[in-house]
N, C-alpha and C positions, 0 to 999 in steps of 0.2 A: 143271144148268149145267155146260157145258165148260170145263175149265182148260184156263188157257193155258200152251201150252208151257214149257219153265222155258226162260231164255236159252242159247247156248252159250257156253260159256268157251272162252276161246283161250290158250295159254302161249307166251309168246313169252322164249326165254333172250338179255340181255344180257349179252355177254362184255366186261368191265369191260377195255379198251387203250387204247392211243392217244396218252394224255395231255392236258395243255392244246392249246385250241385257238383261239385268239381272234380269228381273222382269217378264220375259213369262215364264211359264210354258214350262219344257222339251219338251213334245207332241206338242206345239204347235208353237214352232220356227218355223220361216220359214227357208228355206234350205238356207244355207249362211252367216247366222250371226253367230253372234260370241258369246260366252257363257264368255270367257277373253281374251284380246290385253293389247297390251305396243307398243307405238312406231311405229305403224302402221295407216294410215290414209285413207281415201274412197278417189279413184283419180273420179274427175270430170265427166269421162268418161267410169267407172264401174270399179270394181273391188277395193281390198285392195294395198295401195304403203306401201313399208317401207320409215321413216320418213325421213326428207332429217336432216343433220345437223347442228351447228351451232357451229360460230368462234368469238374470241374473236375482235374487232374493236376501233379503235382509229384514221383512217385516213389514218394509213401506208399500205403496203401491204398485200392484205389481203393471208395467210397461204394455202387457198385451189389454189390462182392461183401460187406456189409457183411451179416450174421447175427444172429436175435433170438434170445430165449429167454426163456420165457414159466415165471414162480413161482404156485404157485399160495400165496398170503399171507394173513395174517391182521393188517392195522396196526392199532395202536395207537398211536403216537406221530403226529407228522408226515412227511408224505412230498411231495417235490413234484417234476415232471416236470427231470429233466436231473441229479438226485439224484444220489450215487453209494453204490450199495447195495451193503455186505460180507455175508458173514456172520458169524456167533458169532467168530470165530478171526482173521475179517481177511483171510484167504489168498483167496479168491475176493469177487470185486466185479464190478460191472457200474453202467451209467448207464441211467436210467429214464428211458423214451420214452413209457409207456405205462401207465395205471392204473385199470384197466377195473377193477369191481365183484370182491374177491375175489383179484384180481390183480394183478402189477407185471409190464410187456415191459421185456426190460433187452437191452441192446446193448453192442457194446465189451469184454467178459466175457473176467474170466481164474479160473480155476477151475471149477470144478463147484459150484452149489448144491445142498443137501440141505436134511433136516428142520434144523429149530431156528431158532435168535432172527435176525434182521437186525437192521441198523447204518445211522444213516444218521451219517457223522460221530464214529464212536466211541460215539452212545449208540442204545438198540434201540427200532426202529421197530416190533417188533412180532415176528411167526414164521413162518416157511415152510413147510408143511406137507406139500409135496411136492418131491422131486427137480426142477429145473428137466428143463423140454423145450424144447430147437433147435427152433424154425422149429413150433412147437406150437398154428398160430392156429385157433381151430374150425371157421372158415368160408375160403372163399378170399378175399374181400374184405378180413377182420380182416390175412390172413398178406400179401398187398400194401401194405397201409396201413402194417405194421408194419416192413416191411423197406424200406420210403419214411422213416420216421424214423429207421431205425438207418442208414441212408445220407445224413441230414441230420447227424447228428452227426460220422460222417467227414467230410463233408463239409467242417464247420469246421474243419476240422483242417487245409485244403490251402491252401495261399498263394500269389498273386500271386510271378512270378518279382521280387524287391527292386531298385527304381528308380524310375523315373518314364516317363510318356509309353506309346504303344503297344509292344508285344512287338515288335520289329523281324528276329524270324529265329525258328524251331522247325526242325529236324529231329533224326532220327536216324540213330546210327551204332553198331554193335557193339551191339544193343539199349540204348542209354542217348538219352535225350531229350534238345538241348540247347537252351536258349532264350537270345535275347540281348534286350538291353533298355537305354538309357540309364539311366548312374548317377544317384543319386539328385539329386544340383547340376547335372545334364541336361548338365555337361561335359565328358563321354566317355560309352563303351556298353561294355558288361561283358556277357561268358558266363558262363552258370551251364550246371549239370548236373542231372537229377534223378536222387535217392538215394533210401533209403527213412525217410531223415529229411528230404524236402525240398529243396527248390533249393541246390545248393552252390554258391560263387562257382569258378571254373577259374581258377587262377592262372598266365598266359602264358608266364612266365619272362620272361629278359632276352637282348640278342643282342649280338656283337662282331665286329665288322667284321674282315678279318684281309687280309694278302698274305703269300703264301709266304716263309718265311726259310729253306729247305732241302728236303730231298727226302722228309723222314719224312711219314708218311701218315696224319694224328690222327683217331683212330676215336673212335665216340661207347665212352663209358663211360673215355675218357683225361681225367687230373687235367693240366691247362694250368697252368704254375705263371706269373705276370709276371718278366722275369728283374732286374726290376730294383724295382719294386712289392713283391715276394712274396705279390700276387693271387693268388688261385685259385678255379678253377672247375671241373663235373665236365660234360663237353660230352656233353647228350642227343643234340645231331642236327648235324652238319657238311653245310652248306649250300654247295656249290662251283657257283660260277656261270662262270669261267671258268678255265681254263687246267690245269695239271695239279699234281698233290704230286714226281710221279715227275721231273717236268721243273722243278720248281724254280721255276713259274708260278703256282700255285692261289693263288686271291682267292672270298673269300665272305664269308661268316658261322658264327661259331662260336654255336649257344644253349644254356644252361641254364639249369635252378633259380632256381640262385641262387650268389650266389660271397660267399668271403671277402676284404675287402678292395676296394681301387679298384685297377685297370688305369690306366695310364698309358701315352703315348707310351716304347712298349717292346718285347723281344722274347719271345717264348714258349717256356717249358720242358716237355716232359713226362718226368718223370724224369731220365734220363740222357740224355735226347734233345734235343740245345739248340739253341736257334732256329730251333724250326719255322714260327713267323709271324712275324708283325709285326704289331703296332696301333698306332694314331696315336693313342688316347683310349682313356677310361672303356667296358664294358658300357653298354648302357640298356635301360631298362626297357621291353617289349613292350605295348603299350597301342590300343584301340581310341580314339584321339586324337581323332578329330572322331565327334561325336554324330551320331544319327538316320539312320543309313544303313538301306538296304533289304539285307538280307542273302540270299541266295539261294546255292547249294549243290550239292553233288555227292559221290557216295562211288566211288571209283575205285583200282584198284591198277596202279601204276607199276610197280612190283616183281617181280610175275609171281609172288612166295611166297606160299604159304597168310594170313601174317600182315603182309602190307603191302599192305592196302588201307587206306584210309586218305578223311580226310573235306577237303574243299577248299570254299573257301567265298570270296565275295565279299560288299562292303555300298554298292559307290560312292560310299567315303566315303573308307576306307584300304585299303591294302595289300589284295592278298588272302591266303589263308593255306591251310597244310595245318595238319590235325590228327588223331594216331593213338588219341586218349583219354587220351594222359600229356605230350604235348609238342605245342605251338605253334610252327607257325614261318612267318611272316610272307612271302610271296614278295617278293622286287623284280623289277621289270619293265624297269627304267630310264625309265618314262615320268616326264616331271616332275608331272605330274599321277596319282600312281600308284593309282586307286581306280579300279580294276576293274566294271562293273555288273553283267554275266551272264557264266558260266561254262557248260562242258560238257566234257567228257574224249569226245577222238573219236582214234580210231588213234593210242592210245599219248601223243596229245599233249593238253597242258591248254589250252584255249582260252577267252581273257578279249574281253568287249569293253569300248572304250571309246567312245561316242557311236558317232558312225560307222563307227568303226575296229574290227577285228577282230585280233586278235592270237594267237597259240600258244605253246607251250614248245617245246625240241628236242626232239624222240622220244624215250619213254621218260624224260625228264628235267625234271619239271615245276621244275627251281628255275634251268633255265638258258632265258634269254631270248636269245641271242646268234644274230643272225641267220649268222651266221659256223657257229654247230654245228645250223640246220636249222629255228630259229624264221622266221616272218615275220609279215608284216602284209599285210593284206586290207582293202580300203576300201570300204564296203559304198553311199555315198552318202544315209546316209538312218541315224535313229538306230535301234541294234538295239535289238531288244524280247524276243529268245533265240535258243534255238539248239534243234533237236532230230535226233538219228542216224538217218536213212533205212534202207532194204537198200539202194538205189543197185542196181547193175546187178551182174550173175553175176562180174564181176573188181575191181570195186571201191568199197566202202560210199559213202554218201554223207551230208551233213549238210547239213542243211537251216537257212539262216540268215536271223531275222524280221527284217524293220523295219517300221516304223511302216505303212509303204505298200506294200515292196515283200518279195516270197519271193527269198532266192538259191539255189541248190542247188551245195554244193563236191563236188567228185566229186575223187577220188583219193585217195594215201595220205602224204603229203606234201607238205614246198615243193617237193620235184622237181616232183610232175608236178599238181599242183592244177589245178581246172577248176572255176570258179566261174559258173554259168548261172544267169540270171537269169528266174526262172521266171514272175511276173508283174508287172507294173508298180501294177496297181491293187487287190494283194492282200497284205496283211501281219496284223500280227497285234498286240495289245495287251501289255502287259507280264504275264510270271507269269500268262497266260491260255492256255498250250501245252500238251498233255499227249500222250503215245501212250496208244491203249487199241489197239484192231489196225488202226487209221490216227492219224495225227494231228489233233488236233481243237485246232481255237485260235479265238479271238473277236477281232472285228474289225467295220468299219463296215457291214459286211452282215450280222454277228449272227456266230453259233456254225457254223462252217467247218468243214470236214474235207479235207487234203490225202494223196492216196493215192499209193502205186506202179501207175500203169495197165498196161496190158496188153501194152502197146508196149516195147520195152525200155529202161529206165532213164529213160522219163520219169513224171509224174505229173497229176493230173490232182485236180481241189476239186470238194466240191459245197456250199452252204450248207445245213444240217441245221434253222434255226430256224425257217422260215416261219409255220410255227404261233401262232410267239408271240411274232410281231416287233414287233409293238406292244410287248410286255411287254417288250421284251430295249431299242426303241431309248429310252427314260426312263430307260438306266443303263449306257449304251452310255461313259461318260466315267466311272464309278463303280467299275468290277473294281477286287477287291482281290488276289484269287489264285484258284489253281484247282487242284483237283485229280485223282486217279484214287480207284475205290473199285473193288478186285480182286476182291473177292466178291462184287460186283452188279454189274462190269461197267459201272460207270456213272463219266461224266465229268459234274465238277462244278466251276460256277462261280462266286463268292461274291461278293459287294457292299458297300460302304461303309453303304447301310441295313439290313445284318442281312438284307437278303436272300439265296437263291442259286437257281441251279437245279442239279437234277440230270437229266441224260440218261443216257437207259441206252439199251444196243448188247446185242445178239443175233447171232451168226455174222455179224459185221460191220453187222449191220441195225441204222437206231433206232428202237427200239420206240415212243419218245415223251419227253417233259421234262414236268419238274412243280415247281414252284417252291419254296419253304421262307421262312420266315419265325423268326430268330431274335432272341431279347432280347439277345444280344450280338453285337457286329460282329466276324468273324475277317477278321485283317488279314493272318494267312500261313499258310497251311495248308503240313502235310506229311503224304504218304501213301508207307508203306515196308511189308518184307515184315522181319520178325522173322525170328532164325533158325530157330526151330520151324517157320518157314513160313507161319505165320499172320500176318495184316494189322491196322496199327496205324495210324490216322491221327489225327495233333495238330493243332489249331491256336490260333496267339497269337492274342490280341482286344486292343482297344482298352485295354484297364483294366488289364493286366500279367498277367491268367491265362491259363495254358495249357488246353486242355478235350480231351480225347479223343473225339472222336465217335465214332459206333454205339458207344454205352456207357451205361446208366442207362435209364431210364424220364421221367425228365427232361428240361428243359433247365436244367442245374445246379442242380436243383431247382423251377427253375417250371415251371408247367404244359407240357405241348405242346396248342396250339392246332389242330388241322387238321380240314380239312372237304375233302369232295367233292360238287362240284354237275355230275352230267350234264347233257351236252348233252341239250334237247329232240326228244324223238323218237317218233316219230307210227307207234311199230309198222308200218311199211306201208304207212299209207294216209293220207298229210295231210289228207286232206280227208274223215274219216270221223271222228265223235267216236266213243268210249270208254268203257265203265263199266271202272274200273279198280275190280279185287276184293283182290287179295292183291301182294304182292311175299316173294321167298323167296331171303336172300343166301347165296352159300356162301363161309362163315366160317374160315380157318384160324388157328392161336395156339397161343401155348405158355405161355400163365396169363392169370390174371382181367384182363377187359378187361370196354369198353362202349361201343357209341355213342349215339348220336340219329338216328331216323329221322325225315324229310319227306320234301314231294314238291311239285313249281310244277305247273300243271295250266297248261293253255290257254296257254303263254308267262308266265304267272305274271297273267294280267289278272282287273284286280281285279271284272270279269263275272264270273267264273267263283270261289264257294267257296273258298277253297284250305284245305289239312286244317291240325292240329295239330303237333304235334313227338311222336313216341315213343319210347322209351326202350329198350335191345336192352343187356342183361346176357350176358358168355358167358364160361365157364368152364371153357378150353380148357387141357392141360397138355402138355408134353414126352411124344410115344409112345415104348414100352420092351417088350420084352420083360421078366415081372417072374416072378423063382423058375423059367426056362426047364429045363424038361425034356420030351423028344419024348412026346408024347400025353397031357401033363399039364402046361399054362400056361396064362399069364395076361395079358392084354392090358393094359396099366397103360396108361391116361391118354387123353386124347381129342382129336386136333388138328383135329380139320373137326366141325363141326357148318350143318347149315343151321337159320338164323334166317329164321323168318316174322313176317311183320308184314302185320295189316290194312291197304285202301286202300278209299278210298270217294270220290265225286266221279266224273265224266266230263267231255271235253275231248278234241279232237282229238289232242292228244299230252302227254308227263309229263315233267318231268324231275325224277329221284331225289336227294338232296340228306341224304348223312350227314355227321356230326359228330362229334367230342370233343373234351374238354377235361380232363386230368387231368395228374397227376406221377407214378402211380401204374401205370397201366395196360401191361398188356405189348403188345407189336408185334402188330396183324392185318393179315391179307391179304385182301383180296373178290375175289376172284375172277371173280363175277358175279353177277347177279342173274334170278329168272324172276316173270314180269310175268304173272298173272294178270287177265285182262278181255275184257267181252263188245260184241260191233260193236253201233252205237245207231240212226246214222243219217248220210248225208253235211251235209256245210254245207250252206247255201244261202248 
């Protein structure tokens, strides 16, 4: 009897791009995108990552560089998880995470364990029989699990910035984080700092009006004495808004500290130098006076020196403000309404809006408003929603200013020669949803926008980037919370009032694709900066008063991350040809113990046709190293790609491939792609 031929296999490689796709037609996906995601993002350099996580932040340390170390023990008394284990002497201690058979995982550790008795409480739990070992788990699974609890115990240890209500502002300046937030009787908002003891409160100081009383020139670090009071004060920052010290004109503000005594309607001493000002009243105290402002931000140097840059900041609520990290000082604008909503530093000058109106500092001089020394006003007709700095053309920058509906473009370098074009009537932008990556991308009624420098000289030209996933984008089209940049993936991200966001990422100007995210907290204001080492930090405040650091952790502040990838259905080639589908083979990158879940929909997912199980894909990838390198004798330490195979069985004119996970544990993967093993069956009928 003749055998029958065996079948032919065919391999066809899925290159995993593209992103969400929700609005193409089944037939016409291209191979690789995705039909739904959670959690999963386009890595820069092909392929889908799962999301990295993110950890709670206050200054202290942070939970994912958190270290185990593993005793090998012998109890005899009691012992229970969260314990705090000494030994014999007391001088080394650690907290118990973990109490596997024979052993105690202790975290938080000061000292070195050795042989002899443990303590739990001053009395002995029992002996240690061997030197502790760092990061000592036997398997990769155990050494994950364990460094997920010694990062729960940091964990507890970080706190909500102190108040009430949402986080209303996070950035940073001179690497220090600052978060602002309503006092805790919701009747003002207070900055804090983080230290490596946690949120400190920033105390603003106090400020004092002044008009010249002579020609002397009071520098900060001058003791102002009252000449009539015997007040005194030690003046961190002289605020001159108009007129001169030399000419016998200067009106400001004087701020510090703090002073001894009350000020009174009087004149001012410094030393031997008498009547350099005049006050009509007391200092007062420096205060964020009306609650719940949205704060938003800039770090800019007026000064031109190595050490005067400096952080500026608005809330549309009060004043706005400059601050160095040791002094506050409150701008006036003379608006009687003086609560600023968006800022930007463009040519030298600081630029507020208010509703419609546009405003600036004089050149170089962000504490003088006088249109007399060079400030003006710009009236935009429409409420502004930011600002962002163009290249403008070969002689002179440009900024670009949003409203609700319409783009302006200012071209020039001042009130001399300003030129304010109005770039489109039917295109603007949402609030805190603006960002540059190597064009500008900002969300608005048409979705996620991009406005570029065209090719033509100094004009620009938009294209809308979300077609993909304009269903998805218009359900939350009234919901932006903020947005921000991520420098090392190149990606612009937009976040939501449900905890959602998406992330797009760009390629030598290209978008590669967006992919959505899903978190258990809502970030109500992200911030994304560049450290001085050069390396990228992004915070953001949530709804509940914590600050979180993203790309950080394993996490989402401990809960799981949820994320899945479901490809589009794809018919290998031939819709209308069914399939015996054999094998699928992903290529896996990583840099520690991870897993997902395999599946797969067959036929459009119809309930005709089988459809398989869920299986289970373990990988055990680590950091690559050169390890003990010397020429013609190393060693390859650690393994970042592996291909993962997984059986498939059923046939159906087309598949779509569908992974998963679910952990806190798990390190960041990449798929790259996948190759699709199967044999032709037959056409439809």
């Amino acid at each position: 009897m003749r055998k029958l031929p065996a079948p032919q296999v065919t391999t066809r490689f899925l290159p995993f791009s593209g992103g969400l796709d929700v609005v193409t037609p089944a037939l016409s996906i291209p191979s690789g995108f995705l039909r739904e995601s959670q959690n999963a993002e386009i890595d820069i350099n092909g392929g889908y990552a799962t999301s990295m996580g993110y950890e709670r932040f206050d200054g202290q340390a942070k939970p994912s560089a958190a270290s185990y170390a593993v005793l090998t023990v012998n109890i005899t008394g009691t012992v229970a998880l969260g314990d705090v284990l000494t030994d014999n002497a007391g001088t080394s201690y650690g907290t118990v995470i973990a109490l596997p058979t024979g052993q105690a995982i202790l975290t938080k550790i000061t000292g070195t364990f050795s042989t002899g008795n443990i303590k739990v409480a001053g009395v002995v739990v029992g002996t240690c029989t061997d030197a502790q070992v760092v990061d000592g788990a036997s398997t990769a699974l155990l050494g994950a699990q364990y460094k997920n609890l010694a990062a729960d115990v940091y964990r507890a240890d970080i706190a909500a910035i102190p108040g009430t209500g949402n986080v209303l502002g996070v950035w940073q300046y001179n690497d220090v984080v600052y978060g602002f937030r309503d006092a805790a009787d919701g009747l003002t908002a207070a900055m804090y700092k983080s230290t490596a003891s946690g949120w400190s409160l920033v105390a603003l100081g106090r400020e004092l009006s002044f008009t010249s009383g002579g020609t002397y020139t009071i520098a900060e670090g001058d003791t102002i004495t009252g000449a009539t009071s015997a007040a005194t004060a030690v003046v961190t920052r002289v605020v001159l808004e108009t007129g001169t010290f030399a000419g016998g004109t200067a009106a400001g503000r004087l701020i510090f500290a703090s002073q001894t005594g009350a000020f009174v309607a009087e004149n001012l001493n410094v030393g031997a130098n008498l009547n350099v000002a005049t006050v009509a009243s007391d200092a007062s105290a420096i205060t964020f006076a009306v609650p719940s402002g949205r704060f938003r931000f800039v770090n800019s140097n007026f000064g031109g020196g190595i050490t005067t840059k400096r952080m500026y900041g608005v809330d549309g609520k009060n004043r706005g403000f400059e601050f160095d990290g040791t002094v506050f000082v409150p701008i006036d604008t003379g608006m009687t309404a003086d609560a600023p909503q968006h800022i930007c530093a463009h040519k030298s000058q600081l630029f507020f809006s208010f509703y419609g109106s546009v405003q600036h500092s004089a050149p170089g001089s962000p504490y003088i408003w006088s249109p007399i020394l060079g400030a003006s006003e710009i009236g935009m007709g429409d409420t502004v929603t930011g600002f962002r700095a163009q290249g403008g053309s070969e002689t002179a920058g440009a900024l670009s200013i949003f409203t609700r509906n319409t783009i302006g473009i200012l071209y020039g370098n001042d009130s001399g020669d300003w030129n304010l074009v109005t770039y489109k009537d039917e295109a603007g932008a949402l609030d805190d949803t603006i960002q540059q990556l190597s064009s500008t991308i900002m969300f608005d009624d048409r979705g996620i926008t991009s406005l570029a420098a065209s090719q033509s000289f100094g004009n620009f030209s938009d294209a809308t980037l979300s077609q993909r996933i304009q269903t998805y984008l218009t359900s939350r089209r009234n919901s932006a919370t903020d947005s921000c940049i991520a420098r090392d993936k190149n990606q612009y991200r937009l976040f939501f009032a449900d905890g959602s966001a998406i992330y797009a990422t760009f390629q030598n100007k290209k978008l590669l694709g967006m992919m959505p995210q899903l978190f258990p907290d809502v970030m109500r204001c992200v911030c994304s900066s560049e450290l001085s080492d050069g390396t990228e930090a992004i915070y953001a405040g949530s709804a509940d008063g914590m600050v979180y650091q993203l790309e950080s952790g394993t996490s989402f502040d401990g809960d799981d991350i949820e994320g899945y990838l479901h490809l589009a259905f794809d018919p290998m080639g031939s819709p209308r040809v069914t399939k015996r589908y054999r094998r699928a083979t992903f290529e896996v990158q990583g840099a520690g113990y991870a897993g997902f879940n395999f599946t797969y929909e067959l036929g459009y997912g119809s309930t005709e046709v089988e459809q398989p199980g869920v299986q289970a894909v373990v990988t055990e990838l680590s950091s690559v190293a050169w390890d003990g390198f010397t020429w013609d004798s190393f060693t390859w330490d650690g393994r970042a790609l592996t291909p993962s195979s997984v059986d498939m069985t059923g046939s159906a004119e087309n598949v779509s491939l569908m992974l998963s996970w679910n952990a806190d544990y798990y390190a960041p993967l990449k798929f790259s792609g996948a190759l699709i093993d199967y044999s032709i069956r037959r056409k439809l009928r």
